[in-house]
KOLNUDO-781170 format. One record per residue (C-alpha): residue in one letter; x, y, z negated. Coordinates in steps of 0.001 Angstrom, whole numbers. Example, Ala and Ser with C-alpha at 12.3 -4.5 7.8 and 13.67 -1.06 7.14 Angstrom:
2
aa / x / y / z
A / 12300 / -4500 / -7800
S / 13670 / -1060 / -7140
END
This chain:
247
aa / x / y / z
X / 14550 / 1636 / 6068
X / 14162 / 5492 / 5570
X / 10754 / 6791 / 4747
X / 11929 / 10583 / 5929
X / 10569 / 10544 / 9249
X / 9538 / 13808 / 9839
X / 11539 / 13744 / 12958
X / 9993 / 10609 / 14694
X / 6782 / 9346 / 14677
X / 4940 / 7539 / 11252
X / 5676 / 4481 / 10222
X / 2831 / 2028 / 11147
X / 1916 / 184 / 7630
X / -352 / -3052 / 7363
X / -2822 / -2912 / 5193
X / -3794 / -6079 / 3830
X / -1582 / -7276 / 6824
X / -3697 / -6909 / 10039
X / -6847 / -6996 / 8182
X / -9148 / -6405 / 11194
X / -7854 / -9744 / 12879
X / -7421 / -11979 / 9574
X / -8701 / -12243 / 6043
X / -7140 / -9449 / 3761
X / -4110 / -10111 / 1928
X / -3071 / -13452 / 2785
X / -116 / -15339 / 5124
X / -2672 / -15059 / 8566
X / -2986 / -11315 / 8182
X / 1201 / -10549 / 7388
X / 1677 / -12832 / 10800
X / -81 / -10819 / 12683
X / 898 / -7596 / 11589
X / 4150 / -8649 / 12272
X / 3298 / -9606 / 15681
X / 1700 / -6479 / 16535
X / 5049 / -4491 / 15113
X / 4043 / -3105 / 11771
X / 6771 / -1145 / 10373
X / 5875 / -2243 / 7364
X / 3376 / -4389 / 5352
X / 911 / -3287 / 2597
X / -296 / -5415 / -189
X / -1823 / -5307 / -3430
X / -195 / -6906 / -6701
X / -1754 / -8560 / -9581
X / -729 / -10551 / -12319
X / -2093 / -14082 / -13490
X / -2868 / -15106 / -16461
X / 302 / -17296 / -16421
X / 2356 / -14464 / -15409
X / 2450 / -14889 / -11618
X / 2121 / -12359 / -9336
X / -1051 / -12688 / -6724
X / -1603 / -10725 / -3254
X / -5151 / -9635 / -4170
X / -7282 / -6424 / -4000
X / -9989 / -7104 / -6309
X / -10204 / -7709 / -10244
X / -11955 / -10856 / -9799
X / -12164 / -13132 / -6447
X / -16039 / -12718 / -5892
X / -15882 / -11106 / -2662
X / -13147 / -12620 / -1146
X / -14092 / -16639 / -2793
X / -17669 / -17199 / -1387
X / -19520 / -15766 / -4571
X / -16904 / -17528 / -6811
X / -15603 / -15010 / -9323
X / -12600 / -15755 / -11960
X / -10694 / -12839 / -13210
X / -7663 / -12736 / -12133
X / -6108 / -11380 / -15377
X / -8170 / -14061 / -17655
X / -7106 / -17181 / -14889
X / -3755 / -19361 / -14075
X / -2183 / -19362 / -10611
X / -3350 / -22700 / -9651
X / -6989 / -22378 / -10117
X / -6684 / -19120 / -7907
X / -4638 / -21241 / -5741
X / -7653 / -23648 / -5406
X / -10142 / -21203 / -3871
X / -10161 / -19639 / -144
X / -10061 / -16500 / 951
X / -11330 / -17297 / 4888
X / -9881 / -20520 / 4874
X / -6345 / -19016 / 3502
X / -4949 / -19264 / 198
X / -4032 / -16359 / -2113
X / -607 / -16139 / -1579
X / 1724 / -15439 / -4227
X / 3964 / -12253 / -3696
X / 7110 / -14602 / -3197
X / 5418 / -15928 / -322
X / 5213 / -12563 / 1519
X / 8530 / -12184 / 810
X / 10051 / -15470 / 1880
X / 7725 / -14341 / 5270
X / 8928 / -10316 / 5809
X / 11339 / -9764 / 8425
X / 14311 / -7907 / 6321
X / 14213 / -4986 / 9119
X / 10045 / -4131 / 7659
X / 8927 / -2270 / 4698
X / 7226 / -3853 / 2164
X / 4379 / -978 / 559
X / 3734 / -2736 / -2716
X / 443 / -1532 / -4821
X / 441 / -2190 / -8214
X / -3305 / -3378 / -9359
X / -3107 / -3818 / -13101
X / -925 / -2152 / -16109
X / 2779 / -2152 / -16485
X / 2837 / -5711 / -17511
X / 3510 / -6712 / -14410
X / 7156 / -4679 / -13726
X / 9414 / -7647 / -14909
X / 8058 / -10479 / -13001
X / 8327 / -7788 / -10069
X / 11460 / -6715 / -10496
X / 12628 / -10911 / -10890
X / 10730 / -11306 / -7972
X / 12467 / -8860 / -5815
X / 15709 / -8919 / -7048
X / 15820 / -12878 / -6206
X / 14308 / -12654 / -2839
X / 17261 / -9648 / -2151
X / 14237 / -7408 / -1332
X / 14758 / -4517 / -3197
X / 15855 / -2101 / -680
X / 12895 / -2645 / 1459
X / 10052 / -2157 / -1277
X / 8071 / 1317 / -1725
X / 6201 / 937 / -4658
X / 2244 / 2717 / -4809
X / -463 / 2842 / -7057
X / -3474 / 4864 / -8380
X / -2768 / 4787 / -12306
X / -8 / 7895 / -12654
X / 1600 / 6755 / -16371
X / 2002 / 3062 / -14653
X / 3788 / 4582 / -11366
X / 6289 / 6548 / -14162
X / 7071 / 3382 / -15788
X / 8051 / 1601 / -12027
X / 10331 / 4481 / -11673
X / 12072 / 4479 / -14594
X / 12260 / 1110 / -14109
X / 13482 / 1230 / -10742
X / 15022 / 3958 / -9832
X / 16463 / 3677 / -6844
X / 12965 / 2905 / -5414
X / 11102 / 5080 / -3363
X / 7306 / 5014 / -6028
X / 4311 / 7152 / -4988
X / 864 / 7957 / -6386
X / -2242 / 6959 / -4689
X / -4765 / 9685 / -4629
X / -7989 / 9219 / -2707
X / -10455 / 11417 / -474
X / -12807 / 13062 / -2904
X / -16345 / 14006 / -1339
X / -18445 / 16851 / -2053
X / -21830 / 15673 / -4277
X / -24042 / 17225 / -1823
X / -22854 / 17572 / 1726
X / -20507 / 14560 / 1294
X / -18121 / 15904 / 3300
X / -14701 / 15388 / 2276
X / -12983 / 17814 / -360
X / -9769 / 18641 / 769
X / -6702 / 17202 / -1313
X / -6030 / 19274 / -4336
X / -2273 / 20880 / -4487
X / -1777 / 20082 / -8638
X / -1272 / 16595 / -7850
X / 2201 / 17045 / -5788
X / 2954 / 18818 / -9610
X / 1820 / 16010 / -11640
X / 3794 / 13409 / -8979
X / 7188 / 15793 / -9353
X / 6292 / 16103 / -12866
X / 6547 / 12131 / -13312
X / 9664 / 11945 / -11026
X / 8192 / 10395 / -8026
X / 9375 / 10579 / -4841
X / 5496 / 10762 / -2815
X / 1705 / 10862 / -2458
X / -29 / 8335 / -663
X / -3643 / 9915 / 109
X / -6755 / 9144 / 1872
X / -6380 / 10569 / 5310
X / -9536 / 12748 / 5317
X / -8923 / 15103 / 2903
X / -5676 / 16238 / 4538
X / -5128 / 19447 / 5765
X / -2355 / 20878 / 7503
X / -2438 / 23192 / 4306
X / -1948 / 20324 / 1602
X / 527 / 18456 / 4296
X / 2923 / 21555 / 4349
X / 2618 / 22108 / 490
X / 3598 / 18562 / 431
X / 6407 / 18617 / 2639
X / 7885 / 21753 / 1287
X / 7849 / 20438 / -1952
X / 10406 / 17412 / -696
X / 7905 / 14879 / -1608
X / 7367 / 12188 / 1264
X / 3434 / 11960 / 2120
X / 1466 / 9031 / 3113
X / -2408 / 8915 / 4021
X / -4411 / 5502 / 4549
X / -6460 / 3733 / 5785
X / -6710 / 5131 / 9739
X / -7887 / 2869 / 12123
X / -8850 / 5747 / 14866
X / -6724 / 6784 / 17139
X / -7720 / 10169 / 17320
X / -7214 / 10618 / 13415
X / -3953 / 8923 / 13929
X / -2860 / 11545 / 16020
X / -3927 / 14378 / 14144
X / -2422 / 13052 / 11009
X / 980 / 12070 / 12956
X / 642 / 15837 / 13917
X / 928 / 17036 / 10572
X / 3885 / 15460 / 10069
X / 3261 / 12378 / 7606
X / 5729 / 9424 / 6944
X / 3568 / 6753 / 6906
X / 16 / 5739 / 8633
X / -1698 / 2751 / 6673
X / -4457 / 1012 / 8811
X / -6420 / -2381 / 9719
X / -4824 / -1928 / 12805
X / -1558 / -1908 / 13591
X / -914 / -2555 / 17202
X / -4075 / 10 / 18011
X / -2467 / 2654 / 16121
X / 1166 / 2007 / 17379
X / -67 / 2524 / 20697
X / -2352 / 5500 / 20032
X / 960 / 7552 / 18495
X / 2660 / 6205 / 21520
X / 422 / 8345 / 23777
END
């Protein structure tokens, strides 16, 4: 699946799955957001403490386990395995893949350090899932070492929407970090959607760098994010926001 889109509409990415109509980040929420057409699915990676790879936001599983909170870092699979996250299991990340439709993307954040490229790589490379992954994440030296791992993946840095100390209105996005992303060899940015402005958008764009912006679930912003030409609209909703860039 090509992430260039500039000439159609964005993709529509899952995040969490449809994380508005089921709990975050397990089997329930990936249904649905297939159902309601996601072009792709968005998930977050972490490692166990006996190396397996869990579809979890958080460091620990307070808020997602009813006040029960084990590291996931310091904890083995099958005590994670034994809690609920509303009523679901954590799902391990060859679940989702054993579940995605071949045709859909698969946005894949990395959570935690480098540590957790092999069993990645094993996991992908077994499930023949490799040419649908995009690989994302916040830490910049850890999205350097998943491209020199994998090259032949599309990898982008996370960057978020930073807010001004007084007004709190959003700053918008700074133009050194599409330098520090070509710098490292990556192929994108993947920024919070309200610090975009058609002036970091076209810096962006001209710089042959894909660009991404999470997590929209208004229609409105949709549509004036779509307009500045993005490849890829991450949101709670995905059949709201299909059918708002549909209008």
């Amino acid at each position: 699946m090509s992430l260039s889109a500039c000439s159609r509409a964005p993709l529509v990415v899952a995040h969490r799955g449809a994380s508005h109509d089921a709990p975050e980040n397990t089997l329930a929420a990936f249904r649905r957001a297939i159902e309601q057409e996601a072009d792709a699915l968005e998930t977050d990676l972490r490692l166990t403490k006996d190396g397996r790879i869990v579809l979890l936001h958080d460091a620990g599983t307070k808020r997602i386990a009813g006040g029960l909170d084990h590291k996931v870092a310091e904890t083995s699979s099958d005590v994670l395995r034994s809690l609920a996250a509303g009523g679901e299991k954590i799902p391990f990340l060859e679940e989702l893949l054993d579940l995605a439709p071949p045709e859909r993307g698969l946005f894949l954040e990395i959570k935690c350090k480098e540590e957790i490229l092999p069993a990645m790589e094993a996991a992908l490379r077994k499930g023949g899932r490799l040419r649908q992954a995009t690989l994302i994440g916040f830490d910049l030296e850890v999205m350097a070492a998943a491209k020199a791992r994998f090259p032949e993946l599309p990898v982008c840095w996370i960057r978020g929407t930073v807010k001004d100390p007084v007004t709190k209105k959003p700053v918008p996005h700074r133009t050194e970090w599409i330098a520090a992303a070509k710098e490292k060899k990556l192929d994108g940015i993947d920024v919070g959607h309200e610090g975009l402005t058609p002036e970091f958008a076209g810096a962006v764009k001209a710089s042959g760098l894909a660009l991404h912006v999470w997590t929209v679930d208004d229609p409105a912003e949709a549509r004036r994010v779509a307009a500045l030409g993005v490849d890829s609209i991450t949101t709670n909703r995905p059949a709201l926001i299909r059918q708002a860039l549909a209008e």
